[in-house]
C-alpha positions in Angstrom: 1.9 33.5 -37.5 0.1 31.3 -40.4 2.9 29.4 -40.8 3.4 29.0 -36.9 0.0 27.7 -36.6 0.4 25.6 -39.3 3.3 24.0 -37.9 1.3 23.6 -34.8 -1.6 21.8 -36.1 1.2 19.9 -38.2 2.5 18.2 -34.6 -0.6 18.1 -33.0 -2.3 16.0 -35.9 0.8 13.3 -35.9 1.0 13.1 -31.9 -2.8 13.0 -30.9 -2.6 9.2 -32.0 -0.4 8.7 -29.4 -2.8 10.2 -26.5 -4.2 7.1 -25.6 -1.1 5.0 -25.1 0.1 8.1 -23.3 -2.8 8.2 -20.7 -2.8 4.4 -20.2 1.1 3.8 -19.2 0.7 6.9 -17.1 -2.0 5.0 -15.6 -0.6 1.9 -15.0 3.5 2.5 -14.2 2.0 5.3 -11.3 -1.1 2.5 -10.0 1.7 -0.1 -9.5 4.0 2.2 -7.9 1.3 2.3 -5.3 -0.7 -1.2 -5.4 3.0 -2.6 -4.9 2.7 -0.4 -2.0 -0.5 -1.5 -0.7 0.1 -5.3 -1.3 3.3 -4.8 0.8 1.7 -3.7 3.8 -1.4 -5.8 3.2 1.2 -9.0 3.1 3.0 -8.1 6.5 0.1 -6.4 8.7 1.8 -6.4 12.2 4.6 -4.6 10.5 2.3 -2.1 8.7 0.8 -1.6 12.2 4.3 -0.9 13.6 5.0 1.7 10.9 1.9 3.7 11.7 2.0 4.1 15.2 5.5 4.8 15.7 7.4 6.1 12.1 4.4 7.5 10.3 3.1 10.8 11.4 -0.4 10.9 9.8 -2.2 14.2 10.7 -5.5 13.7 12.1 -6.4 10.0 12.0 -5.2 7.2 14.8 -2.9 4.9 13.4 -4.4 1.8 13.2 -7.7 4.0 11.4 -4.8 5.4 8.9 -2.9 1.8 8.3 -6.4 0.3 7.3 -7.5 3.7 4.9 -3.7 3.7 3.5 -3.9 0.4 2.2 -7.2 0.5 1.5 -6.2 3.8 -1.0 -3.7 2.0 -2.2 -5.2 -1.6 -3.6 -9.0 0.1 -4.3 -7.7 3.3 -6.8 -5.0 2.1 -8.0 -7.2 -0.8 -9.7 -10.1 1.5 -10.5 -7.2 4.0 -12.5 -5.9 1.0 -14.4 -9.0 0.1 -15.5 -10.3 3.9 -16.1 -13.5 3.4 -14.4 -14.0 6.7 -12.4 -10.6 7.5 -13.4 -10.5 11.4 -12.6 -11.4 10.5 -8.8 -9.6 7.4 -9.0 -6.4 9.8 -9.9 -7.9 12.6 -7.3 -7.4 10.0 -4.6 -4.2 8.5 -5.3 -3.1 12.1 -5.4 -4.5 12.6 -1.4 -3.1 9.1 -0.5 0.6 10.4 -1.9 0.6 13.7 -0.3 -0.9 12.3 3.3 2.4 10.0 2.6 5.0 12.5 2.2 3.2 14.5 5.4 3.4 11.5 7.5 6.8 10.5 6.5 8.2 14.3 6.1 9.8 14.0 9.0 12.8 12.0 6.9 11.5 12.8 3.3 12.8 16.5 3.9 16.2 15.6 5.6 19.1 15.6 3.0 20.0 12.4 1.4 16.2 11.3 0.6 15.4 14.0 -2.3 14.9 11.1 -4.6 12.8 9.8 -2.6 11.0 13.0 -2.3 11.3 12.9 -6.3 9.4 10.0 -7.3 6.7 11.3 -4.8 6.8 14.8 -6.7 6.6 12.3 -9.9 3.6 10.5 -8.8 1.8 13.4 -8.1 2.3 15.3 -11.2 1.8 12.1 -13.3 -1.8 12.0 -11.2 -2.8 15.6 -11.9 -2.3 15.2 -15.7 -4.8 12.4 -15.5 -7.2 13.9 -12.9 -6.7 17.1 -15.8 -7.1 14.9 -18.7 -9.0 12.1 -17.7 -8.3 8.3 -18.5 -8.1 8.4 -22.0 -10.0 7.1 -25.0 -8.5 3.2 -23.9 -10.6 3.3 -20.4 -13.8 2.0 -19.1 -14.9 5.3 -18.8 -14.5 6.6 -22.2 -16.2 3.4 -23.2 -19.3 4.3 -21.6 -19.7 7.2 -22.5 -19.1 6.1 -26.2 -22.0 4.0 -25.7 -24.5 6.5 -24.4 -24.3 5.1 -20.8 
C-alpha cells in the first residue's frame, strides 16, 4: 500500500499543474456551445418566438416569458463562467438552462436517430457539474479575489 500511495502522490504532483488549463477550456468550449446558442436566437427573434410557442415544450413558463429567460441564460452565464466570476452559479445555471432544454425539446431528443444530440446535452451537463463541483479554477476572477483577500 506504501508503494501504491506513493505512486499516487507520484501522478497527482505531475498532473495538478494542469488543473487550471483543465478548468478554463472546460469553461470556455461548454460557454460557447451555449452563447452560440443564445446569439442565434438573439439574431433571429421572430424565429426564436416561433420555436417557443409551437416546437419547444417548456414546462411551466409561457413561451414568449421562456424565449426571453432562454436567451437571457444563455448570453449572461455563459459570459460570467468564461470569466469565472461567480463561476459555481454561473455553471449551476447553465446546468438548469440545459436540462429545461432537453425537457422542452424531449419530445424529439428521445426519439431514435437524435442520441447524439441527446449526447452533447449529457456532455454539457457533466462538463457543468465538474465545475459547479470544482469551481472555476485558479485562472478565474474568482480565484483572484479571493487571493486578494476580497
Amino acid at each position: 500500500m506504501i508503494r501504491v500511495r506513493s505512486a499516487n502522490r507520484l501522478a497527482e504532483g505531475m498532473t495538478r499543474p494542469l488543473e487550471p488549463l483543465l478548468l478554463l477550456v472546460t469553461r470556455v468550449y461548454v460557454s460557447w456551445q451555449f452563447l452560440k446558442s443564445g446569439w442565434l436566437k438573439l439574431a433571429d427573434w421572430e424565429t426564436t418566438r416561433f420555436l417557443f410557442e409551437e416546437e419547444y415544450h417548456t414546462p411551466f413558463l409561457p413561451p414568449v416569458v421562456a424565449a426571453i429567460a432562454g436567451t437571457a441564460g444563455e448570453l449572461v452565464f455563459p459570459v460570467l463562467l468564461i470569466l469565472g466570476l461567480l463561476g459555481r452559479y454561473a455553471a449551476a445555471g447553465l446546468f438548469a438552462v440545459n436540462i429545461v432544454a432537453v425537457v422542452s425539446y424531449s419530445h424529439v431528443l428521445l426519439t431514435e436517430g437524435f442520441e447524439a444530440a441527446l449526447g452533447q446535452h449529457y456532455l454539457w451537463g457533466f462538463m457543468l457539474l465538474v465545475l459547479v463541483v470544482f469551481g472555476p479554477g485558479r485562472w478565474a476572477l474568482d480565484s483572484t479575489g479571493a487571493r486578494k483577500g476580497a
